[in-house]
C-alpha positions as CSV (number, residue, x, y, z in Angstrom):
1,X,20.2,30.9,67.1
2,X,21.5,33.0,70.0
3,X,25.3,31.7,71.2
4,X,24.5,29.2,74.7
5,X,27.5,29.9,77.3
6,X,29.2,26.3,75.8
7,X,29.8,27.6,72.6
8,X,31.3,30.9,74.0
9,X,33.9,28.4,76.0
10,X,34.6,26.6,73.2
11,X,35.1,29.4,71.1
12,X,37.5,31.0,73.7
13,X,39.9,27.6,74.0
14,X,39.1,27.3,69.7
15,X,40.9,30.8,69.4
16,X,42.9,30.7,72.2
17,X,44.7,27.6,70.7
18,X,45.0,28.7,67.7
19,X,46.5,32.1,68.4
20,X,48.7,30.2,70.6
21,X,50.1,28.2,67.6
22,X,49.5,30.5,64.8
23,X,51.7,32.3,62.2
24,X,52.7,35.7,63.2
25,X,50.8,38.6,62.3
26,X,52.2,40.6,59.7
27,X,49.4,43.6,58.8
28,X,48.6,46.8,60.2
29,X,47.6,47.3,63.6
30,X,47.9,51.4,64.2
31,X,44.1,52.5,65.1
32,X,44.6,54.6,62.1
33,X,45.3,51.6,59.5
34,X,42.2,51.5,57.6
35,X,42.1,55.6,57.1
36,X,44.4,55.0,53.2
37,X,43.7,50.9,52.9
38,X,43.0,49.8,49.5
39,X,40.0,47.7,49.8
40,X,39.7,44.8,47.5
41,X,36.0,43.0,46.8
42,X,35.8,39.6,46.1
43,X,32.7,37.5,44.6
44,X,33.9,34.3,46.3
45,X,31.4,32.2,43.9
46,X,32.8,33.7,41.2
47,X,37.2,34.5,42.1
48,X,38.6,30.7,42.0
49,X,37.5,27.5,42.6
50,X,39.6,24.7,44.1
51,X,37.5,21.7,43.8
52,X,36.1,22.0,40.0
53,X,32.6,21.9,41.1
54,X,32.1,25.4,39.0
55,X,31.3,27.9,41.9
56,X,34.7,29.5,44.0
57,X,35.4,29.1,47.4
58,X,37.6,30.0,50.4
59,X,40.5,27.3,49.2
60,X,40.6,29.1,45.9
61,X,41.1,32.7,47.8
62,X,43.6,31.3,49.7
63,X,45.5,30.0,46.8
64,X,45.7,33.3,45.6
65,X,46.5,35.1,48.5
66,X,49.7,36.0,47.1
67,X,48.1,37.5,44.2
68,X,47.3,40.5,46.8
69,X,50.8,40.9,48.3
70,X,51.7,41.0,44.2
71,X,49.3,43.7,43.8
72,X,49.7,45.6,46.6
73,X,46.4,45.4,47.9
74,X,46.1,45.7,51.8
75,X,42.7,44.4,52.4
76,X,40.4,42.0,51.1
77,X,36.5,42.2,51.5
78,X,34.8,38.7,51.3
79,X,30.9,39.3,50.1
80,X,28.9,36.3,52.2
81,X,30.2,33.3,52.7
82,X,27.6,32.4,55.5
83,X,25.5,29.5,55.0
84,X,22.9,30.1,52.8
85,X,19.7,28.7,50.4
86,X,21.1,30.6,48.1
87,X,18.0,32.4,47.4
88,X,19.9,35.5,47.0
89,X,23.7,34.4,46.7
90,X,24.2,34.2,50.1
91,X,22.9,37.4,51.1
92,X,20.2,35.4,52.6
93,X,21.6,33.8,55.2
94,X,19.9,30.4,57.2
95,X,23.1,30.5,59.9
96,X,25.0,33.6,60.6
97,X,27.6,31.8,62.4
98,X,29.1,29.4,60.1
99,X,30.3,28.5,56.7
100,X,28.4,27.9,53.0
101,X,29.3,24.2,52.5
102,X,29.8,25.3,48.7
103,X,32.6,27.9,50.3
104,X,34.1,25.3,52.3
105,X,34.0,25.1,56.3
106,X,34.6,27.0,59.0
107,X,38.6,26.0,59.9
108,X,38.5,26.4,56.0
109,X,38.0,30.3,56.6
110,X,40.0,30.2,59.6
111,X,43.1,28.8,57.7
112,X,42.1,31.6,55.2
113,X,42.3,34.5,58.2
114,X,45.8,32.7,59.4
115,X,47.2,32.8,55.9
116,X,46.2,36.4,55.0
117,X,47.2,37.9,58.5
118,X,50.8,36.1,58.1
119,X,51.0,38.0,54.9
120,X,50.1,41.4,56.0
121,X,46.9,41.2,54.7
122,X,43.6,42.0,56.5
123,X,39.7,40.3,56.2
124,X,36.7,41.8,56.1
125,X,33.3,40.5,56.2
126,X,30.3,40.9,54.5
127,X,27.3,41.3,57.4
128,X,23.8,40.9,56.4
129,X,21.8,42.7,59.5
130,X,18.2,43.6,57.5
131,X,17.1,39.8,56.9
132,X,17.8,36.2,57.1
133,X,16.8,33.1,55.4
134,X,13.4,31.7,55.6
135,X,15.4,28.7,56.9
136,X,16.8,30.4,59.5
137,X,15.9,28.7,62.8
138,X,15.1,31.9,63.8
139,X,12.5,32.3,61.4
140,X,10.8,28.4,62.1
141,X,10.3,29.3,65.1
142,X,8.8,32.2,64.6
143,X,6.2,30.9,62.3
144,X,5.3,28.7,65.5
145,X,5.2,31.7,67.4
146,X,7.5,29.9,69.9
147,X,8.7,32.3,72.3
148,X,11.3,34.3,72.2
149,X,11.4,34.1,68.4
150,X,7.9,34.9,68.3
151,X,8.3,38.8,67.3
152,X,12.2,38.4,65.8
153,X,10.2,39.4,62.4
154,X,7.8,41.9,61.1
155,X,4.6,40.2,61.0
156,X,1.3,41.8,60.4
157,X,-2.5,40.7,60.0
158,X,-3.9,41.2,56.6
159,X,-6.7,44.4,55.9
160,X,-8.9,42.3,54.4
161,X,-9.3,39.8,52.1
162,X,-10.4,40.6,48.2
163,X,-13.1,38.9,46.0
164,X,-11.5,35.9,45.1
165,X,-10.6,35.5,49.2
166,X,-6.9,36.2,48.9
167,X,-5.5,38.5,52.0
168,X,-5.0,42.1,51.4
169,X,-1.3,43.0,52.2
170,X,-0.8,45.9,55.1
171,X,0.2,48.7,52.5
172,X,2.1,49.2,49.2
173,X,5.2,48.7,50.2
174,X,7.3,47.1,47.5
175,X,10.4,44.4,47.4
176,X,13.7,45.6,45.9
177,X,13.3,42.8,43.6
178,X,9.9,43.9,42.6
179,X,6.1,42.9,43.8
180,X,4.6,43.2,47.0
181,X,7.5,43.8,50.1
182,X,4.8,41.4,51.9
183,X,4.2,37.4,51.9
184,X,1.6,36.0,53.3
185,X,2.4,32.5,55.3
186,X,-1.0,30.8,56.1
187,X,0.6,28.7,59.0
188,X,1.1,31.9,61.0
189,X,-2.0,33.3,59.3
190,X,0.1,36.5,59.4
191,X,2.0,38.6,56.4
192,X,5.4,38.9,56.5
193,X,7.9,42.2,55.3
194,X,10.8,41.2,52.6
195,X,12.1,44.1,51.5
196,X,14.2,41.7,49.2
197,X,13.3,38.2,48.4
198,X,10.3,36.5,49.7
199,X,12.8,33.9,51.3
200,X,14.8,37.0,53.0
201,X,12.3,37.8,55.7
202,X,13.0,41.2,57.3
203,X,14.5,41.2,61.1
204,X,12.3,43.3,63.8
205,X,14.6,45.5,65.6
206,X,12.0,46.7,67.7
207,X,12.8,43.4,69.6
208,X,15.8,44.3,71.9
209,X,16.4,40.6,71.9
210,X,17.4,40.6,67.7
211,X,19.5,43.4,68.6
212,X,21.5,41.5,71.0
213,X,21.8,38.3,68.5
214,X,23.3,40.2,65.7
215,X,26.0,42.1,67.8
216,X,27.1,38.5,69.2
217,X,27.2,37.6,65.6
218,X,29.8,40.6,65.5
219,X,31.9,39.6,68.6
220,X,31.5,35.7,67.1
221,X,33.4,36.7,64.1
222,X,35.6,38.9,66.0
223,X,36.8,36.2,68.1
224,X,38.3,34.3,65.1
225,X,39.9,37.6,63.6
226,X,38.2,39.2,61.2
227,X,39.9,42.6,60.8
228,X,35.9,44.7,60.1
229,X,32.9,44.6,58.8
230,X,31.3,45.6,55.5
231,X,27.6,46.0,56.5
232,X,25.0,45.2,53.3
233,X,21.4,47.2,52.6
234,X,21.9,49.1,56.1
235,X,19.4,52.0,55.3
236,X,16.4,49.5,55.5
237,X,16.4,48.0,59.3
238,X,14.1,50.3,60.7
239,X,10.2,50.7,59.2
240,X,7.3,53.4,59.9
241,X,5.2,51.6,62.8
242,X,1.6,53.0,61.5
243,X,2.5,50.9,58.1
244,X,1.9,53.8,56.0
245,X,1.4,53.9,52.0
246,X,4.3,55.7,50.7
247,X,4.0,57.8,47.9
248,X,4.7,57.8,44.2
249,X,8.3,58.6,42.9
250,X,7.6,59.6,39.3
251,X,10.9,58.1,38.5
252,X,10.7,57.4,34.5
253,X,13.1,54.3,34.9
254,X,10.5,52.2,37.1
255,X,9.4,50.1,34.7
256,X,5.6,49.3,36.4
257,X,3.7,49.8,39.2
258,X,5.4,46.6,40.8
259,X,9.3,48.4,40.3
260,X,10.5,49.6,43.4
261,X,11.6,52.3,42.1
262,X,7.9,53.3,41.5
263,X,7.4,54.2,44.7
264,X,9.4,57.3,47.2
265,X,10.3,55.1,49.9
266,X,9.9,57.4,52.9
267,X,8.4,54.8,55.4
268,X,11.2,52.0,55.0
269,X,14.5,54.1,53.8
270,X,16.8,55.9,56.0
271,X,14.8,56.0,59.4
272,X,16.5,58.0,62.0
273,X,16.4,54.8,64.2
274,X,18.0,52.7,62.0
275,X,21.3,54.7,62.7
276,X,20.4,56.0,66.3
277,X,19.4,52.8,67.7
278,X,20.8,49.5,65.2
279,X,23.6,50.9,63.4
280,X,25.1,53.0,67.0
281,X,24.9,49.6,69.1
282,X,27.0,47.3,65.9
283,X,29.7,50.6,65.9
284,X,30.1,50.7,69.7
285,X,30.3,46.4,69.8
286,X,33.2,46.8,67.2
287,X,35.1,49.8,68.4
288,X,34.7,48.1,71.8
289,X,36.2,44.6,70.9
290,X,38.9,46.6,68.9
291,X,40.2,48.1,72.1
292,X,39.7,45.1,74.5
293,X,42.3,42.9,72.0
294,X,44.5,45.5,70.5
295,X,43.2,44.9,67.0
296,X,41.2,48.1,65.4
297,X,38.5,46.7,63.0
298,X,37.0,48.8,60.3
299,X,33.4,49.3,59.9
300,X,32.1,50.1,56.2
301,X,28.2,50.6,55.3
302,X,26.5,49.8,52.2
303,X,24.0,53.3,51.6
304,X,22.6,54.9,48.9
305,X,21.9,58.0,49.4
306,X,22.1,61.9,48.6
307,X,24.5,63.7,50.3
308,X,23.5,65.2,53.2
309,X,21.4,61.9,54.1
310,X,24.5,59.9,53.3
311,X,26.9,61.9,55.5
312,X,24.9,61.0,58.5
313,X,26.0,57.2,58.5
314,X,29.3,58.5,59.6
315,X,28.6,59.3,63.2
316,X,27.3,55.6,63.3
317,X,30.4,53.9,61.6
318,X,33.9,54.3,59.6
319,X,32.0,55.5,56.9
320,X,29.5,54.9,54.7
321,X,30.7,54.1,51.1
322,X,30.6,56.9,48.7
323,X,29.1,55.2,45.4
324,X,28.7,58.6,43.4
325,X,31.6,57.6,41.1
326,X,28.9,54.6,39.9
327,X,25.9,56.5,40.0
328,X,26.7,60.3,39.8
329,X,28.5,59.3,36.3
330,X,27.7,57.5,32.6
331,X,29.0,57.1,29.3
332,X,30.0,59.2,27.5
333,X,32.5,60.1,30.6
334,X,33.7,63.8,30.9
335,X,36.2,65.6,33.1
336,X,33.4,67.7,34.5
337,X,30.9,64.7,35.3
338,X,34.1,63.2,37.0
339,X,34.9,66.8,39.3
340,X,31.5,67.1,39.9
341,X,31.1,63.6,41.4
342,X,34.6,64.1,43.3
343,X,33.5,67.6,44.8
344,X,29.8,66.2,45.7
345,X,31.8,64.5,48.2
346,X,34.7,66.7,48.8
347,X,32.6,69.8,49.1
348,X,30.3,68.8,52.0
349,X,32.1,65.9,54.2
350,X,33.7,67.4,57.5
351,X,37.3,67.3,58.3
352,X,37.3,64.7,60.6
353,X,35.4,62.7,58.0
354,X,37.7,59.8,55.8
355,X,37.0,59.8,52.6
356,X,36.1,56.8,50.1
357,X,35.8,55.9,46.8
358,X,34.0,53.1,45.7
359,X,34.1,52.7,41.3
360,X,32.8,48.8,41.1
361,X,30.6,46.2,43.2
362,X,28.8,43.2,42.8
363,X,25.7,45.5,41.8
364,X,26.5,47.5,39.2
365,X,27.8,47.3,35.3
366,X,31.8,47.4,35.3
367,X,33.7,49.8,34.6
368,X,34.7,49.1,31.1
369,X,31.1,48.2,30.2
370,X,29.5,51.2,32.1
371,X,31.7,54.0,31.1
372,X,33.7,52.4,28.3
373,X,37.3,50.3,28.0
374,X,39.0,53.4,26.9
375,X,38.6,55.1,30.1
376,X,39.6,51.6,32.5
377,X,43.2,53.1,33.1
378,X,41.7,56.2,33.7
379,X,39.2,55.5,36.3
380,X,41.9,53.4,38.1
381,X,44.1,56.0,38.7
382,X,41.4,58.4,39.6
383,X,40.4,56.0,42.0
384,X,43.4,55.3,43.5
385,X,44.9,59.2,43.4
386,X,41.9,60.6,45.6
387,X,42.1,60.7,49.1
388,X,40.9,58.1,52.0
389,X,40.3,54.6,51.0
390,X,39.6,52.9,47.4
391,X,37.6,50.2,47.0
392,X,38.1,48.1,43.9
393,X,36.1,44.9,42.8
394,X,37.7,41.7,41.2
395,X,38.5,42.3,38.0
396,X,38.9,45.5,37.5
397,X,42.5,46.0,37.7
398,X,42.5,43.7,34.4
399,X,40.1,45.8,32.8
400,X,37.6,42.7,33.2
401,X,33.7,43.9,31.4
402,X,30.3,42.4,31.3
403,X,29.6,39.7,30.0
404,X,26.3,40.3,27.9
405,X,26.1,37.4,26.2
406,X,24.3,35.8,29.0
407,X,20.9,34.3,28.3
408,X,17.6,34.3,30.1
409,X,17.7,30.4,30.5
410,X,21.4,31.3,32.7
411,X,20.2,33.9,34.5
412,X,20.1,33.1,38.0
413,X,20.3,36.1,39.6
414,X,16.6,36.6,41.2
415,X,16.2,40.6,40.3
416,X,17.2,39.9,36.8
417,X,14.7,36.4,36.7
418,X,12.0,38.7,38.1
419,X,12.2,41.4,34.8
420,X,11.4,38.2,32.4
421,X,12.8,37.3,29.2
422,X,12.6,41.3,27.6
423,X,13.6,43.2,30.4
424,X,16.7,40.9,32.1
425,X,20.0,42.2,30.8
426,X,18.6,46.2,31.6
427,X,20.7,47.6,33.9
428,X,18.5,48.2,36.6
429,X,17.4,44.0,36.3
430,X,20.0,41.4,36.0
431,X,23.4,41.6,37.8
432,X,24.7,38.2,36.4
433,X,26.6,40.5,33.5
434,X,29.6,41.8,36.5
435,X,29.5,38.8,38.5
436,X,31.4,36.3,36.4
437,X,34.5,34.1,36.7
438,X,38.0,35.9,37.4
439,X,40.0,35.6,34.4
440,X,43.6,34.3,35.4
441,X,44.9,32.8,31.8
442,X,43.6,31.9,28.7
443,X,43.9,28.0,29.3
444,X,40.3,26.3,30.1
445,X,37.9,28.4,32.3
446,X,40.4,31.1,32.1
447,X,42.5,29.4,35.0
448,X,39.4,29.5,37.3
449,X,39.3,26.1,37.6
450,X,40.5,22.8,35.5
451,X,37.5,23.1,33.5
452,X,33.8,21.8,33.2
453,X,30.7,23.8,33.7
454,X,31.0,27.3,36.1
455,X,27.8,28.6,37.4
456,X,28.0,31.4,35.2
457,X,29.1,31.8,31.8
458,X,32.7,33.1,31.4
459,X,33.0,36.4,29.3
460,X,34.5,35.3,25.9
461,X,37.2,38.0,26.0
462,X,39.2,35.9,28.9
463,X,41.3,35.4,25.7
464,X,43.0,38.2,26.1
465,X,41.5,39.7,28.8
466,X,43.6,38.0,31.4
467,X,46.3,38.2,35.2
468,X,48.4,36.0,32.7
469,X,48.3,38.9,29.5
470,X,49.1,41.4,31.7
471,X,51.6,40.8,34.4
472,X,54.5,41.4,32.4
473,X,53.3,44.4,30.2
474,X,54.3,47.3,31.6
475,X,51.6,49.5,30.4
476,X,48.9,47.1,30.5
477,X,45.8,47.6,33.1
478,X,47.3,45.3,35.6
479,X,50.5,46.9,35.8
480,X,49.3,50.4,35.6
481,X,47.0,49.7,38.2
482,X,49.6,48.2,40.7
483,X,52.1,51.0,40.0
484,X,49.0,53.3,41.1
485,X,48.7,51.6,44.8
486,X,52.7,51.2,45.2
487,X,52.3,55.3,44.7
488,X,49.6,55.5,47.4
489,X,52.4,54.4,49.3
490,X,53.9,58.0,49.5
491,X,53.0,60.9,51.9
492,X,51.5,62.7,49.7
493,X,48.9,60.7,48.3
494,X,48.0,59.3,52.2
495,X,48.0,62.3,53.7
496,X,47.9,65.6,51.4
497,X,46.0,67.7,50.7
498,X,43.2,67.8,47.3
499,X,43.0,70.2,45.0
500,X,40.4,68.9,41.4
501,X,39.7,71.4,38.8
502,X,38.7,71.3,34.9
503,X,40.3,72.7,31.5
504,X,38.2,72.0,28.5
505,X,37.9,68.2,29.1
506,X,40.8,67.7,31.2
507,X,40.5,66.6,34.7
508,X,43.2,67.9,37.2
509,X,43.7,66.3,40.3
510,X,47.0,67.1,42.8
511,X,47.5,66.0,45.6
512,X,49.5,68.5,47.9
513,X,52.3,67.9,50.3
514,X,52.7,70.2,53.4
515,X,56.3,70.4,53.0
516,X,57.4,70.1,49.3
517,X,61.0,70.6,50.0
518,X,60.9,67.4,51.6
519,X,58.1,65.6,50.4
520,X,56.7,65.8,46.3
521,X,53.4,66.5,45.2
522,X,51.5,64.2,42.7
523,X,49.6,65.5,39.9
524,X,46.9,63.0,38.0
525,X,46.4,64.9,34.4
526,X,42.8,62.7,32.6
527,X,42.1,64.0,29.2
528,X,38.5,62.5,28.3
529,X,38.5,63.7,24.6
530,X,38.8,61.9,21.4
531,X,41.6,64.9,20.4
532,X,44.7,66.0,21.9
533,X,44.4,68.8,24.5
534,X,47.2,71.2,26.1
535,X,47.0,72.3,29.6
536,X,48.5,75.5,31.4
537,X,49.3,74.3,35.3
538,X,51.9,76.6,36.5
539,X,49.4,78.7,38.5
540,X,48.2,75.3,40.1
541,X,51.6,74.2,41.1
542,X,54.8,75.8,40.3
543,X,57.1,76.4,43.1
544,X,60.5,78.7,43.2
545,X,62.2,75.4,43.1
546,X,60.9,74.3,39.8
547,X,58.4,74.5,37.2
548,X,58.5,71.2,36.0
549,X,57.6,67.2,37.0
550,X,58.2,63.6,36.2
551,X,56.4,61.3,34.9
552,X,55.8,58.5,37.2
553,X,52.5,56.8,36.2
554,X,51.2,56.6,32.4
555,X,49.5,55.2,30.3
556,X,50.6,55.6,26.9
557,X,53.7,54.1,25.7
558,X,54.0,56.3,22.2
559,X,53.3,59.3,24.3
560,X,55.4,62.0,24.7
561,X,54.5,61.2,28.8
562,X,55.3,58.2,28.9
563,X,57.5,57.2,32.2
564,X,60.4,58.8,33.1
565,X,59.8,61.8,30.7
566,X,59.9,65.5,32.1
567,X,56.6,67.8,31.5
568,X,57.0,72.1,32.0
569,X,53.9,72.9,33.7
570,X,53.3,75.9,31.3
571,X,52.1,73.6,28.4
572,X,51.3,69.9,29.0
573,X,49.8,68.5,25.8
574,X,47.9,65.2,26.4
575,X,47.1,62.6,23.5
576,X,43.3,61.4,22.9
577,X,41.9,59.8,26.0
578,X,45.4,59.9,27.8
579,X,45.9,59.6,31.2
580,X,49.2,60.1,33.3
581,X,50.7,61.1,36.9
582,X,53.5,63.4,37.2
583,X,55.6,64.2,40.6
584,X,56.9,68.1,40.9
């Protein structure tokens, strides 16, 4: 609904009051902070839960906010918590203004905000701008064409109507989540575009007036402090008026004519306007607010894309998140898979442009599943060695994996119910397998709560897989991982420059410092064979001052690199699969 003048006044003395009586700030304020952040994704249904009833919620973040200071993470990235049906997890959302009951309420979240801010850490949001809920008021009253919400959807008449009398949809356009993109509604007598699920009906942004309501959503959530915005399924907002067929793909992984991946999506995909006119108005609203109150926000974008259409999103945000870690690489991993998707970035993004590196989400197989558990440690400190902001998701600094064990009869996730019973647990169908509890301990429900059903099935491996396990192990995937972002600490790593190359299967990334008398360079060395390899770097990096480094980050204990130890630059000789980060 849009925000009446006597919630803005509320609002006002709400957050006037409480910054009035609030801790003290403690995170980063420079306009530059979120340029190096480490960006750290949370599932809230799935990261703790603090009143047993099996799904997470803000209380259970907030009880582990400490876990973050611990870590060394700077910011945390909440996927929705809006209130929701649930059709979709919360991605389809029936009030953009306040909280999901099963996450808690809304001084719930603004306890959260106070509690993360006094601890230096920072909040971002998920946004949903393509679609709401079919319970949205917005949507009720468009079905009663009840002005002004008459046109705040796509709706169109059908073609025709086929032998049995069932309306024709306008085209072929196709749902993400398979079938028609198009639901017919016979109060309205009208079809409706859902690019997602049929109870995710699209927004019209050729209606100024939607416009307007999602960018007071933005200043809304401003207001109570959140620190930016990670923007979900961006690239869809803005469809071809003349309602075109679009073509075939011939993509061998659609799986039928009703995958969306059957079809080239050229009429509903990256349309200039969805940048020039949506995605320009949400950037200026945040950079605007930002300046007014002194507090930069950060504004992230959810694309996938090829390179040259992905680089666009940048004159329209932050940046858009580089995914081609996830989709420019597969098991078996290799160092030349991993330069190539590094330099796909590298290679074409303009100075001015921040880099990022995104190696998990809520969408895609983990790590350890995707590319392997030997290669965990690995892909960490990749991750967290290139330049620009990483983005991590829960679980991964454990080493956390799918969890395949999940049946048809507990899948809930709708793309994964719509492959049926043989098709589910393919990658491109279910995404239940990444999405499940946080393992803390091995005590009942791995520590996420005190026990009793959890909406999904833990992974059995929380038995060792665990926070617990690893805290105190010094080469253990926690610890490595945290040594990793206490090293993105140094000037190097924030603001040096990159330099990736390949010997045999050995994947060489330094990062330079202007002045090494002053200031070291770092140098990740990722051996991806199943034998021991020797490397020759002294070209790469030897200086008159020295032609050797130390060991500061590694990952094999029995190693000849482990900590501390000294490596000559002439002949570094890794063990299978090792991984380790020396300082010259």
């Amino acid at each position: 609904m849009a925000l009446s003048n006597t919630v803005w006044i509320t609002l006002a003395i709400v957050c006037a009051s409480l910054v009035e009586g609030s801790m003290d700030r403690k995170d980063r304020q420079d306009p530059d902070w979120w340029k190096t952040t480490t960006v750290y994704q949370i599932y809230p249904r799935s990261f703790k839960d603090s009143d047993n009833d099996g799904t997470g919620d803000l209380k259970g973040i907030q009880s582990e906010l400490d876990y973050f200071v611990d870590l060394g993470i700077e910011t945390v990235w909440l996927s929705p918590i809006f209130k929701s049906p649930m059709k979709d997890f919360g991605y389809d959302v029936s009030d953009f203004i306040d909280i999901d009951p099963i996450f808690g309420t809304l001084e719930d979240f603004k306890d959260l905000l106070e509690a993360a801010h006094s601890r230096g850490l920072k909040i971002v949001m998920d946004y949903v701008p393509n679609h709401s809920s079919d319970q949205h008021e917005w949507f009720q009253k468009s079905l009663e064409k009840e002005d002004p919400y008459t046109d705040y959807y796509v709706w169109e008449d059908a073609i025709g109507f086929d032998n049995n009398g069932d309306p024709i949809p306008p085209n072929n356009w196709l749902s993400y989540f398979r079938y028609s993109a198009w639901e017919w509604n016979e109060q309205r007598q009208q079809f409706y575009l859902h690019q997602f699920v049929k109870e995710q009906p699209d927004l019209n942004y050729r209606n100024p007036l939607v416009l307007k309501e999602m960018q007071d959503v933005l200043t809304f959530w401003m207001e109570l402090g959140v620190d930016g915005f990670r923007m979900d399924a961006v690239a869809y907002m803005w469809e071809d008026e003349q309602l075109l067929d679009e073509p075939l793909s011939g993509d061998p992984s659609a799986l039928d004519e009703f995958d969306y991946f059957y079809l080239d999506h050229i009429y509903t995909n990256n349309l200039a306007e969805t940048r020039d006119i949506i995605l320009a108005a949400f950037d200026q609203t945040i950079k605007e607010f930002g300046a007014q109150d002194g507090y930069p926000r950060v504004n992230m974008l959810e694309v996938y894309l090829d390179i040259q259409d992905h680089l666009q999103y940048y004159e329209c945000s932050d940046f858009p998140f580089n995914f081609y870690l996830i989709s420019n690489t597969a098991q078996p991993p290799s160092a030349v898979m991993m330069f190539d998707a590094i330099n796909y970035l590298l290679d074409n993004i303009e100075e001015d442009q921040v880099p990022n590196w995104v190696l998990g989400n809520h969408d895609n197989w983990r790590v350890g599943y995707r590319l392997g558990p030997k290669v965990v440690d690995t892909m960490n400190m990749i991750l967290l060695t290139l330049p620009g902001v990483s983005v991590s998701y829960y679980g991964e600094e454990i080493g956390m994996t799918n969890n395949m064990n999940i049946t048809f009869e507990q899948t809930v996730d709708p793309s994964g119910c719509n492959c049926g019973p043989q098709d589910y647990n393919e990658e491109v169908c279910s995404r239940d397998p990444e999405r499940t509890p946080m393992q803390w301990n091995n005590g009942p429900n791995a520590g996420f709560n005190e026990g009793g059903p959890t909406w999904l099935p833990l992974n059995d491996n929380y038995v060792s897989v665990n926070v617990e396990n690893q805290r105190d192990d010094p080469y253990s995937h926690f610890s490595i991982y945290k040594k990793m972002i206490a090293l993105r600490q140094e000037t190097a790593l924030r603001f040096g420059s990159t330099v990736t190359k390949t010997i045999g299967n050995v994947l060489v990334v330094g990062r330079i410092s202007e002045t090494p008398e002053t200031v070291p360079t770092f140098v990740l060395v990722a051996n991806f064979a199943e034998t021991s390899a020797t490397v020759d770097l002294s070209e790469m990096f030897s200086t008159p001052q020295s032609d050797t480094g130390v060991v500061v980050v590694a990952t094999d204990l029995q190693s000849d690199n482990s900590e501390g130890s000294i490596v000559s630059l002439q002949s570094i000789t890794l063990s299978p699969m090792e991984s380790f980060v020396f300082q010259l």
